[in-house]
VOROLO-196913 format. One record per residue (C-alpha): residue in one letter; z, y, x negated; residue number from 1. Coordinates in steps of 0.1 Angstrom, whole numbers, plus 2048, in hexadecimal, padded with zeros to 3 digits. Example, Ala and Ser with C-alpha at 12.3 -4.5 7.8 and 13.67 -1.06 7.14 Angstrom:
// residues 2
code_pz_py_px_pos
a_84E_7D3_785_1
s_847_7F5_777_2
// end
This chain:
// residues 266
code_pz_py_px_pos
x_867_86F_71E_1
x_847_883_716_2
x_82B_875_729_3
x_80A_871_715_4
x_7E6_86B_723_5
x_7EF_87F_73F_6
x_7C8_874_74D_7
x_7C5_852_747_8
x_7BE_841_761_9
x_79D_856_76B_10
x_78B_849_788_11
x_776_82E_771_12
x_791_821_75C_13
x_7AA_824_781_14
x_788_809_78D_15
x_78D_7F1_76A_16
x_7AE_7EF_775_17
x_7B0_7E4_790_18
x_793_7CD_786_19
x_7AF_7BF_76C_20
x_7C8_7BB_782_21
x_7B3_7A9_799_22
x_7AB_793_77C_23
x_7C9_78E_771_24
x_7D7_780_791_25
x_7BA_769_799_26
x_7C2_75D_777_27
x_7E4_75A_77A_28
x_7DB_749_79E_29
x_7C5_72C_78D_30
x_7E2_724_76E_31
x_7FC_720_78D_32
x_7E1_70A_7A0_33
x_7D9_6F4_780_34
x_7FE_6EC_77B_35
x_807_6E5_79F_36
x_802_6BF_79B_37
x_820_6C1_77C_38
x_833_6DD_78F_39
x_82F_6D6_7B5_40
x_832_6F8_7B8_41
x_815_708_7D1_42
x_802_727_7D3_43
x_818_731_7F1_44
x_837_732_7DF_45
x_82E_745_7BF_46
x_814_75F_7C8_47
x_82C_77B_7CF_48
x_83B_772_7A9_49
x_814_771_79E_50
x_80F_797_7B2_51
x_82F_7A2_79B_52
x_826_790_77E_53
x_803_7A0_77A_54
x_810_7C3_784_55
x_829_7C1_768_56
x_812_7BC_750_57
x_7FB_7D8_758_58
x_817_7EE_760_59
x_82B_7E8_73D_60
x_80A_7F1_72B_61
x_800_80F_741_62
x_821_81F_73D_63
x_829_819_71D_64
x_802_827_714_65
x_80C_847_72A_66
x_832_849_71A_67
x_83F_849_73E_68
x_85C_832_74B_69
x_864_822_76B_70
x_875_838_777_71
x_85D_85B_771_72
x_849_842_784_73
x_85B_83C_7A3_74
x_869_864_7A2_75
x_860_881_78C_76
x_865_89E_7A5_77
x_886_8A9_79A_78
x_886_8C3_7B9_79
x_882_8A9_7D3_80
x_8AA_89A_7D0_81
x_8B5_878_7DE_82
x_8C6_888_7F9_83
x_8A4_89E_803_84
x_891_87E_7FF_85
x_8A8_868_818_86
x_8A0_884_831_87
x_879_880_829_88
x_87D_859_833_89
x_886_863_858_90
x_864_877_861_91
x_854_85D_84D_92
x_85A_840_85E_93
x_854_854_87F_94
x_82E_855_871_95
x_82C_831_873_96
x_825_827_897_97
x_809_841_89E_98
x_7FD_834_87B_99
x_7FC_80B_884_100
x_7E9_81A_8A5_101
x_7CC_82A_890_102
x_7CA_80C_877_103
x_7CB_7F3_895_104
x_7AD_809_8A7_105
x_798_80C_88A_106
x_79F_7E4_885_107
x_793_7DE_8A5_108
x_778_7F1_8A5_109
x_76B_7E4_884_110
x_773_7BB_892_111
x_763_7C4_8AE_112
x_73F_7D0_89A_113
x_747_7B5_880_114
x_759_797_88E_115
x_770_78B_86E_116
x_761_768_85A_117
x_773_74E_866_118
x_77D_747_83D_119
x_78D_76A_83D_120
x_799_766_85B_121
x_7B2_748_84E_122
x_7B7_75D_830_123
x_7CB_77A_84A_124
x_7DD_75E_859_125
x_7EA_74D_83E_126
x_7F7_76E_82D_127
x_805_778_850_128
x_814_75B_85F_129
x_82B_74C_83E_130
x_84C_74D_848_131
x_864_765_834_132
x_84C_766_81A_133
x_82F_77B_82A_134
x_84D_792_831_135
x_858_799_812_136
x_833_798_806_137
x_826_7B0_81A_138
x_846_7C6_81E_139
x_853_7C4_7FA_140
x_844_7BD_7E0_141
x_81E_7C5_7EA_142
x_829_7ED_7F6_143
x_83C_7F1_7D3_144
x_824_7E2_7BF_145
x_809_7F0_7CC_146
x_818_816_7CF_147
x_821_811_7AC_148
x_7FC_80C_7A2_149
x_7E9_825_7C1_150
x_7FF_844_7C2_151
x_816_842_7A0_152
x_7FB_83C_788_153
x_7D7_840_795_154
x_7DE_861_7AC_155
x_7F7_86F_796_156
x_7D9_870_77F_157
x_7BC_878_798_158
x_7D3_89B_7A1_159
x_7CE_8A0_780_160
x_7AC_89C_778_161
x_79E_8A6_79A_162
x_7A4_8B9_7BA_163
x_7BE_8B2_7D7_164
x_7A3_8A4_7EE_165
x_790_890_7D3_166
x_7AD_883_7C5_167
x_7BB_875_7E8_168
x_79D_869_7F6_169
x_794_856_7D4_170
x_7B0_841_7CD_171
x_7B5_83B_7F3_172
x_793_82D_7EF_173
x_79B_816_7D0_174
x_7B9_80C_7E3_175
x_7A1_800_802_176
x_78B_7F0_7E9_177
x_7A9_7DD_7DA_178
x_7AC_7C9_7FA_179
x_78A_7BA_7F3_180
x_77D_7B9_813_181
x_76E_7CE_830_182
x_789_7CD_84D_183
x_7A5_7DA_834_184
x_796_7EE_824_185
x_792_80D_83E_186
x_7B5_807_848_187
x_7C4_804_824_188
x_7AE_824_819_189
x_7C1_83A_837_190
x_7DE_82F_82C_191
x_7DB_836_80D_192
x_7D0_85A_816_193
x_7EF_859_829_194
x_806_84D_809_195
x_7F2_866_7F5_196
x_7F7_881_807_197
x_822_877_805_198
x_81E_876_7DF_199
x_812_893_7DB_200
x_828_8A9_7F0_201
x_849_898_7E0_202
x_83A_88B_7C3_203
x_852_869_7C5_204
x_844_848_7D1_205
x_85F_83F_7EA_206
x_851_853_80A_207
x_834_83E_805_208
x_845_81A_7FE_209
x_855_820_81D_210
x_838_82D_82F_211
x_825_80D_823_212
x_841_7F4_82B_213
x_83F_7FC_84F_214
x_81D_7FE_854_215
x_81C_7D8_847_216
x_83A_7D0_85A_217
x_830_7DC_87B_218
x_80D_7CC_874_219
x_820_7AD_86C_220
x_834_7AC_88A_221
x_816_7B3_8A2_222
x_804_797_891_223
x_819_780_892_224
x_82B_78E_8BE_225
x_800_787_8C1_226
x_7FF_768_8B4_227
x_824_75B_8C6_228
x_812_766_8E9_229
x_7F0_754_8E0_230
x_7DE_777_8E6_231
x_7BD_775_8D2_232
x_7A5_78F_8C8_233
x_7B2_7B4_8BF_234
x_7D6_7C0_8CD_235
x_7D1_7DC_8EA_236
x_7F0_7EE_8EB_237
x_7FF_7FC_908_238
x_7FF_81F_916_239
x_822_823_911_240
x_823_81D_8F0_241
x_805_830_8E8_242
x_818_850_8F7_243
x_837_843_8E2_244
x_823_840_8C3_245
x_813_865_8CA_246
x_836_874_8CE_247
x_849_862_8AE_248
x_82B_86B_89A_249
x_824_88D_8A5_250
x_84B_893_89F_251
x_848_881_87C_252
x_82C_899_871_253
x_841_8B9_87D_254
x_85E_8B0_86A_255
x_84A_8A6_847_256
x_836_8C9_84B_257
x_856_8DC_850_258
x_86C_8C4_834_259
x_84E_8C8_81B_260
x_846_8E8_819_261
x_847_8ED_7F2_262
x_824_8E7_7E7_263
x_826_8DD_7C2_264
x_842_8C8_7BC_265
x_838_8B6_799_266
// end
């Protein structure tokens, strides 16, 4: 398929849509709330469906206004095979402990200048602690959705439009913004720098799915090892595991420097 509008989204019309997309799950959100008293259905059940709902309808109309398909989406570096790209997972995941150290520092230091509202504060819990459900949430469907939008539509634009650096660092900063407040954003903006950086060397949005996943799991799963123990206030983890987390990470960013060595991909 030959792609069209190569540039769209630029980095104002990337903004309006994510403006849209917010808007069209808050409104999505309030037709789900006006029917629970006929459907007894609650918000807890259906907003993962609502997430995929509104992302299907902004990704059926970018693609088909780009003359891309799903799957040019997901993969268009035809030099970067399956089998090359099951290697790439390995060093990958070794990234994400030294990773989930940096984003729980920053978090802490950024709680620590700005205690978190308590209003926002039952916002984290209640999309942390939900059973099954936050799991597949936050290890699912929010790291494909969300990969879909950040690195297969509004940077594979941005590296065309602009440079490397200005390309990475802008739609790692729409992606923090996304979050819609302060004590993600920093956090969401490195990892998106971090995803960014993925794409680009293999030009598929798997690396960075999986990347993603396990940054929310292992957030997930210190949340909620926190919470179990009654331990309030910002996790301080051990020396151990920060030498652990130096090592796998160090090892992780050997490995993807070696592995990705061809520059342009795409």
């Amino acid at each position: 398929m030959n792609q069209k509008h190569e540039n769209f989204p630029t980095a104002l019309e990337a903004f309006f849509l994510i403006v849209f997309l917010l808007g069209a799950e808050v409104l999505l959100n309030m037709l789900v709330h006006d029917s629970m008293f006929f459907t007894g259905v609650s918000m807890e059940e259906v907003d993962g469906v609502i997430m995929v709902l509104a992302n299907a309808i902004l990704f059926t109309a970018v693609l088909h206004y780009k003359g891309m398909s799903y799957s040019e989406l997901f993969h268009s570096a035809a030099a970067v095979t399956p089998a090359r790209l099951c290697l790439i997972m390995v060093p990958v995941m070794l990234l994400i402990p030294g990773l989930e150290l940096s984003l729980s520092f920053i978090g802490g230091m950024l709680e620590e200048w700005q205690p978190v509202p308590a209003g926002q504060q039952r916002i984290f819990d209640e999309m942390m602690s939900n059973g099954v459900h936050s799991i597949i949430i936050a290890c699912l469907v929010a790291p494909v959705l969300e990969e879909m939008l950040f690195r297969g539509l509004v940077l594979r634009s941005f590296l065309q439009q602009y440079s490397r650096k200005l390309a990475f660092l802008a739609s790692a900063l729409l992606f923090g913004m996304a979050h819609m407040n302060i004590y993600q954003f920093l956090c969401a903006s490195l990892l998106g720098l971090v995803c960014a950086w993925l794409y680009d060397k293999t030009r598929s949005l798997w690396p960075g799915i999986a990347l993603h996943a396990g940054s929310n799991g292992v957030a997930l799963y210190a949340y909620r090892w926190t919470a179990a123990r009654g331990i309030s206030g910002s996790w301080h983890p051990s020396t151990a595991l920060c030498i652990t987390a130096l090592v796998s990470t160090s090892i992780g960013i050997y490995l993807l420097r070696r592995m990705l060595v061809v520059k342009d991909l795409g």
